[in-house]
N, C-alpha and C positions, 0 to 999 in steps of 0.2 A: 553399500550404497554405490550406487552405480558411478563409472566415471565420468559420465557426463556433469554430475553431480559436482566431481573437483572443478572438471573443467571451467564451469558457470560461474562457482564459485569463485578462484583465481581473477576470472574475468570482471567477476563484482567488485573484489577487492581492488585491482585495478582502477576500473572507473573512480572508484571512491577516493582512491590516492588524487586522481588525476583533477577531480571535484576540491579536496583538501584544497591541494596547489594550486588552482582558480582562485578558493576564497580565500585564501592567507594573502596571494596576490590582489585581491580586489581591494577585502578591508586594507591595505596597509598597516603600518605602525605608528605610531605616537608622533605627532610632529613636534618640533624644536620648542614651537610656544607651550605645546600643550604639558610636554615634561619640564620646561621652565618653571611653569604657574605652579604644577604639580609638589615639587622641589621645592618653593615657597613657601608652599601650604604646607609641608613637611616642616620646615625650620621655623616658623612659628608656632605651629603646632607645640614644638619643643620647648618656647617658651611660656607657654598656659599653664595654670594651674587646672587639674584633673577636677571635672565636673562634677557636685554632690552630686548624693544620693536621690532621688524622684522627693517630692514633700508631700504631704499625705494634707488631708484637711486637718487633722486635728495636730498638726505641728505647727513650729512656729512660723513666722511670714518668712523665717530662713533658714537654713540649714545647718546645725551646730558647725563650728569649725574650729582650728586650734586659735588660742588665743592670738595677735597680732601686737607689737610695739614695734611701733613708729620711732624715727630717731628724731621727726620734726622739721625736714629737709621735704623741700616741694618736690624735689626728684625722685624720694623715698618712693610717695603719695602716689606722682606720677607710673613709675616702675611696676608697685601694687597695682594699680587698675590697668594697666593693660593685661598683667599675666590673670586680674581676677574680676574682671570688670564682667557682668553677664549681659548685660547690651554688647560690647565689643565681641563679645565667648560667641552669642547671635550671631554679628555681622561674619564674624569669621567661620561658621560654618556655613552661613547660605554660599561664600564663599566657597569655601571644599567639596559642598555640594557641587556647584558649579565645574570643578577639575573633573567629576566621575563623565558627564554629560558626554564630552567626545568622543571617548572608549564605548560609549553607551547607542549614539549613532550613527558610530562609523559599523556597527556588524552589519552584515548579512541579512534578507530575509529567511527567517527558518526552513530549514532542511523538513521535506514533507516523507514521510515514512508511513508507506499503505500496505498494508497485508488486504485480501479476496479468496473467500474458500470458497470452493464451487457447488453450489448446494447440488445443482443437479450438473452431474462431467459431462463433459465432453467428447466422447472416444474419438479420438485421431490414434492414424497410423501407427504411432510405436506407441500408443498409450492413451490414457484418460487421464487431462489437466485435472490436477486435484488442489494447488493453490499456487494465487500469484501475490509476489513482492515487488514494490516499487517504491523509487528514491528520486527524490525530483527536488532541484534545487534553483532557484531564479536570481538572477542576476542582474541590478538596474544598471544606469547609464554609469561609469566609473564617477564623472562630476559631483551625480547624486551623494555620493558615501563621502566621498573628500571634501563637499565644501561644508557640507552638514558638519561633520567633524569639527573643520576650520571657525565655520559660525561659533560652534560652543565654546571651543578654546578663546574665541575672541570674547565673548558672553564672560570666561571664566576669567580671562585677565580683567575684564572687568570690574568684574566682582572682589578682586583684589583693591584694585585702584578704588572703590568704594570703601571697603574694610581698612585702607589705609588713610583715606578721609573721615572714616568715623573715629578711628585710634587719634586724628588729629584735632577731633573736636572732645574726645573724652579728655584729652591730655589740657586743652581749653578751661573744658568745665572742672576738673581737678582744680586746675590754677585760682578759677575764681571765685572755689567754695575755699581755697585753702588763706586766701589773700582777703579774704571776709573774716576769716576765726584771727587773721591774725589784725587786721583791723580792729578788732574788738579787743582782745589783748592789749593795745597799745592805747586804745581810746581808755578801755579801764585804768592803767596807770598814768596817764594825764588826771581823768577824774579823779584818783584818789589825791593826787598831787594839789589839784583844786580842792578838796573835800580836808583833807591837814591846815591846808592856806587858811580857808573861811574857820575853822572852826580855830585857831589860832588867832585871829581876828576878830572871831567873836568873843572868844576872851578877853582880851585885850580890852573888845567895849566893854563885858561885863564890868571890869574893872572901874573905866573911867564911870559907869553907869551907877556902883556905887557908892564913888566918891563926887557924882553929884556933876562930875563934868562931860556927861553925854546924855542925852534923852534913850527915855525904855523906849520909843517907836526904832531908833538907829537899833537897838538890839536884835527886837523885833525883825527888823528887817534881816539882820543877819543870822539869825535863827531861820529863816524862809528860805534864803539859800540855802543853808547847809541841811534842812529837809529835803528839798528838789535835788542837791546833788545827792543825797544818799536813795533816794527814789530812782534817780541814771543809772546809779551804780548795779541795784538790785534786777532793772531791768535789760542791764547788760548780760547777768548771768542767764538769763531767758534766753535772749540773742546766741549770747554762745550755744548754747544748750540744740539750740534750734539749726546752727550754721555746723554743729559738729557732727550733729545727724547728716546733714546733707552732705559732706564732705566723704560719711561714713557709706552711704549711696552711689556718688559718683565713683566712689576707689575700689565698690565691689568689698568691703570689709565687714567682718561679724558684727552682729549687734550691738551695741555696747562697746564696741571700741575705742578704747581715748587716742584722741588724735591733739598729740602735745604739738608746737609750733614754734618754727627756729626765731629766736628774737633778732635775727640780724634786718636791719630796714632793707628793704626792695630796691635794687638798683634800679636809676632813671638819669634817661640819657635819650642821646638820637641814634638811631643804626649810622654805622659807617657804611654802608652799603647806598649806593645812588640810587632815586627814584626808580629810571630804567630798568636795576638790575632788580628790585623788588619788583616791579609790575610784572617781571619775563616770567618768577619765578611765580606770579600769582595766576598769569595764564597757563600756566602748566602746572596746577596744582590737579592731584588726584580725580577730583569730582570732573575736571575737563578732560583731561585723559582719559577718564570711562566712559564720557559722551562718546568720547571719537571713536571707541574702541566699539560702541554699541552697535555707532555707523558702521562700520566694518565690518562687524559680523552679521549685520542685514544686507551686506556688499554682497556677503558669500551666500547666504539666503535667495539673492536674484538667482547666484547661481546653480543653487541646487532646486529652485523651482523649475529654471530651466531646461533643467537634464529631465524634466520629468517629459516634455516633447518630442523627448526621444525614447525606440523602444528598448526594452528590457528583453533579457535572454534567458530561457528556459532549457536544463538540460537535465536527462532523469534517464534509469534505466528502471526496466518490468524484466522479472524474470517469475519465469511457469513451470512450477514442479510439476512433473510428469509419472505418473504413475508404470510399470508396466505393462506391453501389449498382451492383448490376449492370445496370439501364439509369441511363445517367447523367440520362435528361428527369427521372429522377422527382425530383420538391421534396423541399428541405430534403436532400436526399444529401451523404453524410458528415459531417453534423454529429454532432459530442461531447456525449457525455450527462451532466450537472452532476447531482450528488444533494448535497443538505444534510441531515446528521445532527444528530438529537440525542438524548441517552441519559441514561440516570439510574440511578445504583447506589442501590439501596433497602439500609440494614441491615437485618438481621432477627436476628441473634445477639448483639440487648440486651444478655445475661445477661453476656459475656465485656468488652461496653465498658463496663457495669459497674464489673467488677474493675478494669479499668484506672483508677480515676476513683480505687477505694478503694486501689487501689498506690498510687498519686500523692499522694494525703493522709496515707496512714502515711509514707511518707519527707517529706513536710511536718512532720507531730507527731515525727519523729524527729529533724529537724534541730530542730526548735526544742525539743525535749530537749536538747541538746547545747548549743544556743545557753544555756539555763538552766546546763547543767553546766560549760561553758567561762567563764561569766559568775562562778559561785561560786567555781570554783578560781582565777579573776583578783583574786580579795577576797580566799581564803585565800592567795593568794601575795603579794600586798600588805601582808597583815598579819605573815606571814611573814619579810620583805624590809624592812618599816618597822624589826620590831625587832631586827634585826642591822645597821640603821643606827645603829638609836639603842645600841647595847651596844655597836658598835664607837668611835661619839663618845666615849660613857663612859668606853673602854676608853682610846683616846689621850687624853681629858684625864686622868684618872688616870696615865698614867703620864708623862706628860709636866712635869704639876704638880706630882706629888707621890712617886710610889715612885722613880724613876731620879733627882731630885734626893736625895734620902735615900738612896739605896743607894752614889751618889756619894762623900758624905756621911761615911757610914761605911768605904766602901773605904780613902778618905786618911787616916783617922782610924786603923784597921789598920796603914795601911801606914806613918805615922809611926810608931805603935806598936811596929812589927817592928823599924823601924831603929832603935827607943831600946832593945828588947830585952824590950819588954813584949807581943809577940803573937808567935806561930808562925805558920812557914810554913802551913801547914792554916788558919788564920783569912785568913792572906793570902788563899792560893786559891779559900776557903769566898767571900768577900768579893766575889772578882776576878770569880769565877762568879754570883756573884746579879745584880750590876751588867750581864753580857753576858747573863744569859738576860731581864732587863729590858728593855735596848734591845731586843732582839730582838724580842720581845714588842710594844713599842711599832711593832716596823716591823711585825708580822704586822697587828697593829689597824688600821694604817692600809691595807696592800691589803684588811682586809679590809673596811675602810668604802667607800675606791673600788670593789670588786667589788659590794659591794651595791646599790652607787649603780647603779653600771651595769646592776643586774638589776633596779633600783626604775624605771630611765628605760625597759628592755625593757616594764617588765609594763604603764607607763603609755601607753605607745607614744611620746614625746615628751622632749624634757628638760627635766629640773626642775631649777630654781635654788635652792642654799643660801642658807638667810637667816641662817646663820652660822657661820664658821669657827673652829674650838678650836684652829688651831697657833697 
């Protein structure tokens, strides 16, 4: 092969170095945010449980998995559905999706690689052109690549800060399916307690009933109740049955999973934490943080519409295998012909990058609309959520200190009274019923202080500590 042949050669490989070193330099590398997020998405990652297998139609609506025991601890429940929840598994990959994006338009436009055989040559002096290769690679405005890049990183923390408000409302609905089974739990053993009471009592009247000192309608009557309580009771195991599924749902758990429940009562209390410091902690809760972050990356968005105003740079080499001349004396015969290019795309259609500039800054003033309007409804749901803390505290110490003692109170005092012959059945019952819609009452107060609680630690994004307990 002729030496002109090295020479061109050397000289290609050359260019092409010198091309490399352009685009390594243009695209840059990773910026601080974008391997931050990345590094994120890596250590949660670490915490997920590994995705089944695809479901087929003819399987079941889930996916066998190993058996699960619960130890019956809200925290358990909680722990479970983040690592196995598949709405969260979702939010957290649209998430990681979001980390590929800036590696994705921060490259390059592709490198163009042309090969041209000459159907019919060309005879020049030292020979007939018999084929040309050409490498051509364009270059936009640097801004273009780097803010594009910087938009997606900001898009990607977002999508964090999203994933980290859905973990904070799974960890919510957790609390409020688990603070229902155990509502029901707790309401079952009152009922039973009621259900021993009446049917105690109604012995008792059988008794005086046939010795002539009570009428069959007072039995009657007490037979009635102790049918409607045994009618609650049965209807409670529905309730359950129907609250265990759904707890079974929100934790991300197999089919069929028992989901046992800690009997200890719900702590209820005020946070020791001052208004102030709840409200800061509610305008910087995740879902406000992703607005802002949205704005920002439409910030970078003006600027990479921008760069489009300016021109892009073309640079490319042709090289032309040369055949050799047809007398071989004559000089320089069959050398390859090197051409070095370079080109430049001029905008000229202002008007339409423009619009691009003023899209980008309306979806900037839109997100930070949203960021305002997601920031307000985080205050009015804070103030919303403080005061069904503070009414359900009210609520259990009132009845804890003072109506279910007194209703006690007067129950025994009835129910001495019946047995000396000084109150009727009906004051009994009247009695027997105010005392179980009390406790009840008392147990409703208390899920509903822990459900608040739990929607007071969602809206803050953190948990807060009682600074003090009214059991």
């Amino acid at each position: 092969m002729s030496t002109s042949f090295w020479t061109s050669a050397r000289l290609g490989r050359s260019l092409s170095r010198s091309l490399l070193v352009v685009t390594l330099a243009s695209t840059g590398c990773a910026s601080s945010l974008e391997r931050v997020t990345r590094r994120d998405a890596e250590r949660v990652e670490q915490r997920l449980a590994p995705l089944p297998a695809k479901i087929d139609g003819e399987s079941a609506s889930r996916p066998a998995q190993p058996p699960v025991r619960f130890d019956g601890s809200l925290q358990r429940y909680q722990q479970y559905a983040f690592e196995h929840s598949p709405e969260l598994r979702a939010s957290f990959e649209s998430w990681r999706a979001a980390t590929y994006r800036p590696r994705k338009v921060r490259r390059l436009p592709e490198t163009m690689i042309s090969y041209a055989g000459f159907i019919r040559s060309v005879e020049t002096r030292v020979g007939p052109q018999l084929h040309k290769l050409g490498l051509q690679q364009w270059f936009p405005w640097p801004t273009k690549l780097t803010a594009a890049s910087e938009a997606e990183a900001l898009a990607a923390r977002a999508a964090q800060r999203e994933f980290e408000a859905h973990a904070l409302r799974i960890a919510a609905e957790v609390s409020v399916a688990y603070w229902r089974l155990w509502l029901i739990a707790r309401t079952r053993e009152v009922e039973r307690e009621q259900l021993e009471l009446l049917r105690t009592i109604a012995e008792f009247v059988r008794v005086r009933v046939e010795t002539s000192a009570a009428a069959l309608s007072e039995l009657t009557q007490l037979n009635v109740r102790v049918t409607r309580a045994e009618d609650k009771l049965a209807a409670l195991d529905e309730d359950e049955k129907a609250a265990s599924a759904t707890l079974v749902r929100v934790a991300g758990a197999p089919d069929g999973t028992a989901t046992p429940i800690d009997t200890a009562t719900p702590r209820v209390g005020l946070p020791e934490e001052d208004d102030a410091t709840l409200r800061l902690a509610a305008t910087s809760h995740p879902r406000v943080q992703a607005m802002a972050l949205l704005s920002d990356s439409s910030d970078q968005r003006v600027r990479q519409s921008r760069a489009d105003r300016y021109p892009s740079v073309g640079v490319g080499v042709d090289w032309i295998i040369t055949g050799a001349a047809l007398d071989p004396s004559m000089p320089d015969s069959g050398n390859d012909a090197v051409m070095g290019m370079a080109a430049l795309k001029v905008p000229l259609s202002l008007g339409s990058y423009s619009a691009g500039e003023d899209e980008a800054r309306a979806q900037s003033r839109m997100f930070r609309a949203r960021e305002l309007a997601v920031r307000n409804q985080a205050v009015e749901e804070l103030e919303r959520v403080m005061a069904r803390v503070r009414d359900a505290t009210r609520r259990v110490a009132l009845y804890d200190t003072t109506m279910i003692p007194l209703a006690e109170t007067s129950y025994e005092a009835v129910q001495t009274s019946y047995q000396s012959g000084r109150a009727s059945v009906a004051e009994v019952l009247l009695a027997e019923r105010e005392l179980l819609e009390l406790r009840l009452m008392a147990l409703r107060a208390r899920v509903d202080a822990a459900v608040a609680w739990a929607a007071l630690e969602q809206i803050v994004g953190r948990p807060v500590q009682a600074s003090r307990d009214v059991r």
